[in-house]
MOPAC internal coordinates of N, CA, C and O (Angstrom, degrees):
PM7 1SCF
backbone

  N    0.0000 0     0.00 0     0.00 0    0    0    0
  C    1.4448 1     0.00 0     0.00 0    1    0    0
  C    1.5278 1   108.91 1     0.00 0    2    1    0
  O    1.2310 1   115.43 1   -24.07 1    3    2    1
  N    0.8890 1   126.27 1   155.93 1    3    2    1
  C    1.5047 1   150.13 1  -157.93 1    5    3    2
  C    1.6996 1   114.12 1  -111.66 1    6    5    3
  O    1.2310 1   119.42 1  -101.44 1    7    6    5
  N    1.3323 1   118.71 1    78.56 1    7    6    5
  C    1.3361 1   120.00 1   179.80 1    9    7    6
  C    1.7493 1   125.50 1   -79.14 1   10    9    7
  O    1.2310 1   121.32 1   -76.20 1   11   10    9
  N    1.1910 1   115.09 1   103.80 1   11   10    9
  C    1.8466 1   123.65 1  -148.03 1   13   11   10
  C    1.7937 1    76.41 1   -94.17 1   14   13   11
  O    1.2310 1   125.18 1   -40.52 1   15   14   13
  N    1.4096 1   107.65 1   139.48 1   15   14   13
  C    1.3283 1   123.87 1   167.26 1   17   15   14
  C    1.7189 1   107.74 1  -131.63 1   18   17   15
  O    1.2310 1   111.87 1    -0.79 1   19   18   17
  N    1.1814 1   132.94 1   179.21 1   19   18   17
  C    1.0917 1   126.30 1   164.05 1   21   19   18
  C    1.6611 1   123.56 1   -52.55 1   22   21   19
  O    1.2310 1   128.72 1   118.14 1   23   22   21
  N    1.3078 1   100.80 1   -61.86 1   23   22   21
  C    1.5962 1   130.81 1   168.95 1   25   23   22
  C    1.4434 1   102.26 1   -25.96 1   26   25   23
  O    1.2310 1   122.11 1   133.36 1   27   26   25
  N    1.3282 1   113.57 1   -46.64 1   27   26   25
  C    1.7842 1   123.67 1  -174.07 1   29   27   26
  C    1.4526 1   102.64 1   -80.61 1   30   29   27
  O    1.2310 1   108.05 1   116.54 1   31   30   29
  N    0.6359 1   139.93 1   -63.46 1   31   30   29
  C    1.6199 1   156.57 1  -176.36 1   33   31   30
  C    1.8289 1    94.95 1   -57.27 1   34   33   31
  O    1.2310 1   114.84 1   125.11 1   35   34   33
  N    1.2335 1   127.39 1   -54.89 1   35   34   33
  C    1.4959 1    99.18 1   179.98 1   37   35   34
  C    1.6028 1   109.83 1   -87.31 1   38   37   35
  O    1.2310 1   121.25 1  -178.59 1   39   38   37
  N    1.5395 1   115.21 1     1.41 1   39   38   37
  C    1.4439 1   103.84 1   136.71 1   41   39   38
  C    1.4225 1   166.83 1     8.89 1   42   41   39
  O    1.2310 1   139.54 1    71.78 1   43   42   41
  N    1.8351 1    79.71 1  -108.22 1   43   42   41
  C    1.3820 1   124.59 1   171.38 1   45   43   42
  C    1.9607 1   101.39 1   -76.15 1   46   45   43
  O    1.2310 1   122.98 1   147.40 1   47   46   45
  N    0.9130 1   111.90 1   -32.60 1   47   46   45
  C    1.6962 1   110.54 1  -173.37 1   49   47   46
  C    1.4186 1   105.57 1   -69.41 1   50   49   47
  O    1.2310 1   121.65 1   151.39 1   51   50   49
  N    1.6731 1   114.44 1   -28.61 1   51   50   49
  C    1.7024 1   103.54 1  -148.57 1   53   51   50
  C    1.9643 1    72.47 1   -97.81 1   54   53   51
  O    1.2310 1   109.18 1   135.09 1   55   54   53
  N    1.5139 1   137.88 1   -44.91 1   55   54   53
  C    1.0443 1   125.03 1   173.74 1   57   55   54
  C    1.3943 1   114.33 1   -27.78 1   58   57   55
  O    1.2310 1   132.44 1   104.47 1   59   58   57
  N    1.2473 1    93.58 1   -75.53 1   59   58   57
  C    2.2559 1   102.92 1   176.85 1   61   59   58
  C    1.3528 1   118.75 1   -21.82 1   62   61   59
  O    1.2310 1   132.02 1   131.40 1   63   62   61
  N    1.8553 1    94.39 1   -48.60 1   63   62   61
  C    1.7759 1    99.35 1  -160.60 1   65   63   62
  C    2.3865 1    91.72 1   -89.46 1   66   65   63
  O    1.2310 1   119.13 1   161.35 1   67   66   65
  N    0.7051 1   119.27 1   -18.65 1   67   66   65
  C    1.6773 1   108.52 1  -152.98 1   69   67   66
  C    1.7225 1    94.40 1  -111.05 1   70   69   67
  O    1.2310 1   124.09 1   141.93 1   71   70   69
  N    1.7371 1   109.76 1   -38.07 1   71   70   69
  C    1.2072 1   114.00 1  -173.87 1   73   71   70
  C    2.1765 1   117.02 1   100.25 1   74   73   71
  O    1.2310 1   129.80 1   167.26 1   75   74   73
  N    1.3162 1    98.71 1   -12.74 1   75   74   73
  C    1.1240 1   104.21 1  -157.32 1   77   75   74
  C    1.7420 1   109.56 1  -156.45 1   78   77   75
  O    1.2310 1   114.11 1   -26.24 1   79   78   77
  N    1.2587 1   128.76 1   153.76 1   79   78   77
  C    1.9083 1   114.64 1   175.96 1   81   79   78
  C    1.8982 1    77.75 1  -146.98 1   82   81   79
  O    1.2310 1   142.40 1   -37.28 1   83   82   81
  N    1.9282 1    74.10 1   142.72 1   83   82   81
  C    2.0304 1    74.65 1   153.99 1   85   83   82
  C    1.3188 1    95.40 1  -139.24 1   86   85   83
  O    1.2310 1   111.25 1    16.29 1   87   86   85
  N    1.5020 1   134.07 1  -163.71 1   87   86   85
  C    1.4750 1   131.01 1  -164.32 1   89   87   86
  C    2.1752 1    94.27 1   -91.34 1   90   89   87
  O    1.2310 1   126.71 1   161.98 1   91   90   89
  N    0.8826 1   104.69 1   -18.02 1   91   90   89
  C    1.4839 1   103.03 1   172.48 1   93   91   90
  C    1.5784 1   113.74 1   -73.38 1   94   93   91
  O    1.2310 1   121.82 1   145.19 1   95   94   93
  N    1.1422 1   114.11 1   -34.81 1   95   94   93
  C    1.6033 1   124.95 1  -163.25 1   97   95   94
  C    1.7440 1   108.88 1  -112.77 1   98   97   95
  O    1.2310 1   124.86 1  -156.02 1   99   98   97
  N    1.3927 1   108.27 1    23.98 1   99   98   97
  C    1.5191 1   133.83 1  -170.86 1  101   99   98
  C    1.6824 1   107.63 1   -66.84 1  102  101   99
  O    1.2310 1   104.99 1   -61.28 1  103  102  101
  N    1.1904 1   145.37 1   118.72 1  103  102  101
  C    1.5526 1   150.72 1   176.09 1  105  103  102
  C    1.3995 1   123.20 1   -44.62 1  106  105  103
  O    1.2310 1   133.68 1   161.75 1  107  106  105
  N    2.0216 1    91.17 1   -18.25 1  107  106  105
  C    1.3898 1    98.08 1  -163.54 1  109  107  106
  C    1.6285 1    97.06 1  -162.39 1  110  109  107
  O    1.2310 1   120.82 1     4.05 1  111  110  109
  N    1.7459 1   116.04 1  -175.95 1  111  110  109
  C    1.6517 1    96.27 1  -171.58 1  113  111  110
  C    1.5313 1    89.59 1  -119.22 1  114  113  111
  O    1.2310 1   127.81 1    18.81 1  115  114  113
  N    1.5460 1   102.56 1  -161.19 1  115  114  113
  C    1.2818 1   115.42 1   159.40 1  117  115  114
  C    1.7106 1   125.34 1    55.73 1  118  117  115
  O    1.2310 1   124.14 1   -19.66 1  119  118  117
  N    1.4630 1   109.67 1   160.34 1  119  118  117
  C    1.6275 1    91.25 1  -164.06 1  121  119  118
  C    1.4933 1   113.59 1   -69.72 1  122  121  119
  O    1.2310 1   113.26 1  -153.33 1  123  122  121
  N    0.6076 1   130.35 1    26.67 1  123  122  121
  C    1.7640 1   128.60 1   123.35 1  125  123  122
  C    1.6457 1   121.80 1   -22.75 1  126  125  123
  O    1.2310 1   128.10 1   109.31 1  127  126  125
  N    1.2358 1   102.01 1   -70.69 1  127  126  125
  C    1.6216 1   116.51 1  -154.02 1  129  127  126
  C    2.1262 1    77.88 1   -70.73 1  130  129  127
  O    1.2310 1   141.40 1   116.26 1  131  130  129
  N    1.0157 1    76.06 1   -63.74 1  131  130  129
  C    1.8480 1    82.73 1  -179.40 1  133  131  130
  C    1.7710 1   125.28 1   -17.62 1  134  133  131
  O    1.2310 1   132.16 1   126.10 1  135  134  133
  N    1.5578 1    94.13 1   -53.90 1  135  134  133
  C    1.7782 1   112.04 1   177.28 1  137  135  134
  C    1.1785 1   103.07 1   -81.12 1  138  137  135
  O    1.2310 1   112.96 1   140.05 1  139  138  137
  N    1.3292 1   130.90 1   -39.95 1  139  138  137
  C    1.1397 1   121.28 1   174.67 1  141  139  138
  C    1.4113 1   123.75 1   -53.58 1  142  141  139
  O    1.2310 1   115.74 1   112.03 1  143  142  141
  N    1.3764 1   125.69 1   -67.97 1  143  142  141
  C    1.0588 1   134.36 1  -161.75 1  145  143  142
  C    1.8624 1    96.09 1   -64.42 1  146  145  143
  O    1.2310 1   116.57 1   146.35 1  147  146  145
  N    1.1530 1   124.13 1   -33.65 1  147  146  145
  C    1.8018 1   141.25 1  -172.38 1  149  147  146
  C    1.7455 1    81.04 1   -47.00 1  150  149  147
  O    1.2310 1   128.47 1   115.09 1  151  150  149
  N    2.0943 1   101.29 1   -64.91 1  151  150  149
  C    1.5220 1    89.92 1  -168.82 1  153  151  150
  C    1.3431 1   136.82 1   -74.75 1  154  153  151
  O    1.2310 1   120.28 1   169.09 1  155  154  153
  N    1.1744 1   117.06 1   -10.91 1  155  154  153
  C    1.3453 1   107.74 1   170.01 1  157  155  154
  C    1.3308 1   112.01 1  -101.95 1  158  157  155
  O    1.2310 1   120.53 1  -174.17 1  159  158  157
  N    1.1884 1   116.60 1     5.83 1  159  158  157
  C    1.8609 1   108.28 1   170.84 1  161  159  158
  C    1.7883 1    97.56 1   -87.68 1  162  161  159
  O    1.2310 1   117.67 1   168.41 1  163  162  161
  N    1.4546 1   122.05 1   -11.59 1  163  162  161
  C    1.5143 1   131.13 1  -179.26 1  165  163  162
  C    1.4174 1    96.49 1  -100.12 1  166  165  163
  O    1.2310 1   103.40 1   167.79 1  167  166  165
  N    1.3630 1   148.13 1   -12.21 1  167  166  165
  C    1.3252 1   134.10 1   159.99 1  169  167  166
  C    1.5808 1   111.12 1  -102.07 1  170  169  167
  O    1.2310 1   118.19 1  -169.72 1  171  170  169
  N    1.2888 1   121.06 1    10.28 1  171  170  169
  C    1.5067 1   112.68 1   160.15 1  173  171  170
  C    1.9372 1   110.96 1   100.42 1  174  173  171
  O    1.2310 1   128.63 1  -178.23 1  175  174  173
  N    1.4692 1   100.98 1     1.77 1  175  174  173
  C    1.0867 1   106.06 1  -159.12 1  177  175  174
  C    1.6656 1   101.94 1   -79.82 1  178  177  175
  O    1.2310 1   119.44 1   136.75 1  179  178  177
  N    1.3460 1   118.68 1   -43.25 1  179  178  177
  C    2.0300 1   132.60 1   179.74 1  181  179  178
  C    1.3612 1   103.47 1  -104.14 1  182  181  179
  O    1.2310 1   131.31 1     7.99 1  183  182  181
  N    0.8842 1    95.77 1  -172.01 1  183  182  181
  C    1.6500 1   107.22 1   162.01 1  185  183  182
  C    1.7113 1    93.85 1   175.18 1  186  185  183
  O    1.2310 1   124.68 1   -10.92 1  187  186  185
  N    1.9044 1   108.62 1   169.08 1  187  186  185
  C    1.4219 1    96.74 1  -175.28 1  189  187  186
  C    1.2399 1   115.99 1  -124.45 1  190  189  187
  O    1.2310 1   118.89 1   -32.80 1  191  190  189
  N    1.2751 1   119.72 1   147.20 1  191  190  189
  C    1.4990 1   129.58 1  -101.37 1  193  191  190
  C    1.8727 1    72.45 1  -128.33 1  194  193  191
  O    1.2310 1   104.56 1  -159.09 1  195  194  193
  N    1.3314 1   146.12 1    20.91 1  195  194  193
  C    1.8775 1   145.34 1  -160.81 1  197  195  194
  C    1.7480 1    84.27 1    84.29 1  198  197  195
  O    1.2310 1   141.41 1    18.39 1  199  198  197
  N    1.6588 1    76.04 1  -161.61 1  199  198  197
  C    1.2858 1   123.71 1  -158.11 1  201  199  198
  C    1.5670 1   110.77 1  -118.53 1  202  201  199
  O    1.2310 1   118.55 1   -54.27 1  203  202  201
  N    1.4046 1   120.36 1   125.73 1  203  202  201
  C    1.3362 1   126.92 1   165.58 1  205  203  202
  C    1.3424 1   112.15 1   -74.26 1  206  205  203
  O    1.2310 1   127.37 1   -12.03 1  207  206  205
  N    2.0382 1   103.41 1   167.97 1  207  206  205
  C    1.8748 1    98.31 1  -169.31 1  209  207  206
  C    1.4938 1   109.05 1   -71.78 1  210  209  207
  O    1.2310 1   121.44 1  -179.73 1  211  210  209
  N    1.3338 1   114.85 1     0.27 1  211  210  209
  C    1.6264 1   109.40 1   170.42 1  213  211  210
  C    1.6696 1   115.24 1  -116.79 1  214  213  211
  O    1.2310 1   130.25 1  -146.25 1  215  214  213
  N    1.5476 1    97.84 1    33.75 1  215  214  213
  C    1.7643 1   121.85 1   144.68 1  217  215  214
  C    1.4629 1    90.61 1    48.69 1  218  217  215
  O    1.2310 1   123.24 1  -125.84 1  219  218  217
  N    1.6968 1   111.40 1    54.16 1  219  218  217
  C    1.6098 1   116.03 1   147.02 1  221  219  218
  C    1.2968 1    97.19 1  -136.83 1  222  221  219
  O    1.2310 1   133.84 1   -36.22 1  223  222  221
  N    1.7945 1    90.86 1   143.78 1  223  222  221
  C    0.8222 1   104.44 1   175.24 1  225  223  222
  C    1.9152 1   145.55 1   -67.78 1  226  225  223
  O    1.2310 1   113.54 1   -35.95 1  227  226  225
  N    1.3509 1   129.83 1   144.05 1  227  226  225
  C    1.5448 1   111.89 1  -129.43 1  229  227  226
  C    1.7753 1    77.60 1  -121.06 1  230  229  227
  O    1.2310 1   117.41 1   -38.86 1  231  230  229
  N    1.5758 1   122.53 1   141.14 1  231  230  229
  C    1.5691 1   124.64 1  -148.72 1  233  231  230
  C    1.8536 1    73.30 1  -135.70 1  234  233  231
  O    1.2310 1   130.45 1   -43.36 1  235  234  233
  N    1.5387 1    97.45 1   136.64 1  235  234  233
  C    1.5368 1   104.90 1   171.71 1  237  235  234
  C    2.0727 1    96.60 1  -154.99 1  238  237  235
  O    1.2310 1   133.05 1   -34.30 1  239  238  237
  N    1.1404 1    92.38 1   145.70 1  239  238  237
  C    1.7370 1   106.80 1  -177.60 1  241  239  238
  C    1.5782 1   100.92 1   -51.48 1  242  241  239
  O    1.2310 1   130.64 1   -18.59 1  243  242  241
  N    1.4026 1    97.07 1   161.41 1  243  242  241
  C    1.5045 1   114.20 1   166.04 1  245  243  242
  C    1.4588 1    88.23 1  -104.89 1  246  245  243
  O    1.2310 1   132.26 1    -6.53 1  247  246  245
  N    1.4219 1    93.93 1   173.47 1  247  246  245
  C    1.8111 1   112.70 1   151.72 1  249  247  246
  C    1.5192 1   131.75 1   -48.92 1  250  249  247
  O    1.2310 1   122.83 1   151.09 1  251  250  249
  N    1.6599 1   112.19 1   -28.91 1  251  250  249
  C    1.6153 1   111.48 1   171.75 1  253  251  250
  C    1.3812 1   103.97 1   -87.95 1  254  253  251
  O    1.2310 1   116.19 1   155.71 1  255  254  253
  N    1.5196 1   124.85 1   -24.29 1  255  254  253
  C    1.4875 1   123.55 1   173.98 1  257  255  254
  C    1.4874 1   115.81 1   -67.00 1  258  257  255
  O    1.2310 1   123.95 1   138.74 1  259  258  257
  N    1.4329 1   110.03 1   -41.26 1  259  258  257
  C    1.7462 1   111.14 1   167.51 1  261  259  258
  C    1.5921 1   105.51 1   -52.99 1  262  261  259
  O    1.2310 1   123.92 1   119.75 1  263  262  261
  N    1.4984 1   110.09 1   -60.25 1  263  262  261
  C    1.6381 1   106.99 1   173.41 1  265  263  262
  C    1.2403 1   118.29 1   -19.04 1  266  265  263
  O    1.2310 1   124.63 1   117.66 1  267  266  265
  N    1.1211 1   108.72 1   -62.34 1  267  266  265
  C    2.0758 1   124.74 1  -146.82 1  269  267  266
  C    1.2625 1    77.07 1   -73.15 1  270  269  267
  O    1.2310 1   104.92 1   101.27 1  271  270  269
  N    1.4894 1   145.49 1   -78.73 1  271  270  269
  C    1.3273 1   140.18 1   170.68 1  273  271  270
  C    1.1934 1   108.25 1    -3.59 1  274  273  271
  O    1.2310 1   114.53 1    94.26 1  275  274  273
  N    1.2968 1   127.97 1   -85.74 1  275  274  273
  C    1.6550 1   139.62 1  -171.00 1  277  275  274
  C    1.4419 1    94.21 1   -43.80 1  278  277  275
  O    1.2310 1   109.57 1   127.53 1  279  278  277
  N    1.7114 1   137.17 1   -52.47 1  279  278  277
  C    1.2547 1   104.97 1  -159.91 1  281  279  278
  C    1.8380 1    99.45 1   -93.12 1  282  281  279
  O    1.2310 1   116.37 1   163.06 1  283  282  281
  N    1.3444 1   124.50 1   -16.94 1  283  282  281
  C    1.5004 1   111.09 1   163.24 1  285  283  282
  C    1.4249 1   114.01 1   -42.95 1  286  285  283
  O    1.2310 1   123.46 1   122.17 1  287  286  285
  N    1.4180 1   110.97 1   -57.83 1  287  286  285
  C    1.5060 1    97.69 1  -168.18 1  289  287  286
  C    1.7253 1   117.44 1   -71.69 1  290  289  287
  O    1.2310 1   124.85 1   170.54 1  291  290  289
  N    1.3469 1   108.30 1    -9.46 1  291  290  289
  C    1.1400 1   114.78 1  -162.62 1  293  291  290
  C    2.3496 1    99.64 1   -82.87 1  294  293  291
  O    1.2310 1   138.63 1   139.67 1  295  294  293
  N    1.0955 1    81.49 1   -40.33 1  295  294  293
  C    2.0297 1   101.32 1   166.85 1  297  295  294
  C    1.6168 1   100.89 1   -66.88 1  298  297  295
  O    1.2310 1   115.87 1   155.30 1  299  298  297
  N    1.0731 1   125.45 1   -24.70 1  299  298  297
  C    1.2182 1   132.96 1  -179.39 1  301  299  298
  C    1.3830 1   116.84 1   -71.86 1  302  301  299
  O    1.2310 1   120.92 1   141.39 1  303  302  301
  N    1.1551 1   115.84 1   -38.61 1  303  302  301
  C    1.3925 1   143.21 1  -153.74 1  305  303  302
  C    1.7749 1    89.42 1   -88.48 1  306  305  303
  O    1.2310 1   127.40 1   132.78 1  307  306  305
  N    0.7657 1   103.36 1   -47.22 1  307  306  305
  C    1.8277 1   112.78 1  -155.30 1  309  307  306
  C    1.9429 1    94.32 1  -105.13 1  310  309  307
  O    1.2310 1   126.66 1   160.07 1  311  310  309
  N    0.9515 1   104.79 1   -19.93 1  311  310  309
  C    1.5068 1    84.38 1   143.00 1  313  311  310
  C    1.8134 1   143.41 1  -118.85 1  314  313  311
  O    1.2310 1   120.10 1   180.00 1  315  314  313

């Protein structure tokens, strides 16, 4: 099961909007961003995509992570 926190959700949003997160370009600081990103690259949601020229690593959606998107905004919609 899939536990949505805030932390996840401004996530998945800045993915949607940029296409891509690295630990420089993070929504938020601290090990936060860290567990976060741990859990949804462990539920299938990112995965990492290499390394940028300042050798961090660069996090972009899968296809079930675009999903979860589609049905956030879609819960979004209806409320």
């Amino acid at each position: 099961m899939l536990k949505i926190n805030d932390n996840i959700v401004k996530v998945l949003n800045y993915l949607k909007e940029k296409g891509k997160i690295t630990k420089s370009e993070r929504p938020f600081s601290g090990l936060q961003f860290y567990l976060t990103i741990w859990y949804l690259r462990d539920k299938g949601l990112i995965y990492c995509d290499g390394i940028n020229e300042r050798r961090e690593k660069v996090w972009v959606l899968t296809d079930r992570g675009r999903r979860v998107i589609e049905i956030l905004d879609e819960l979004e919609e209806i409320t």
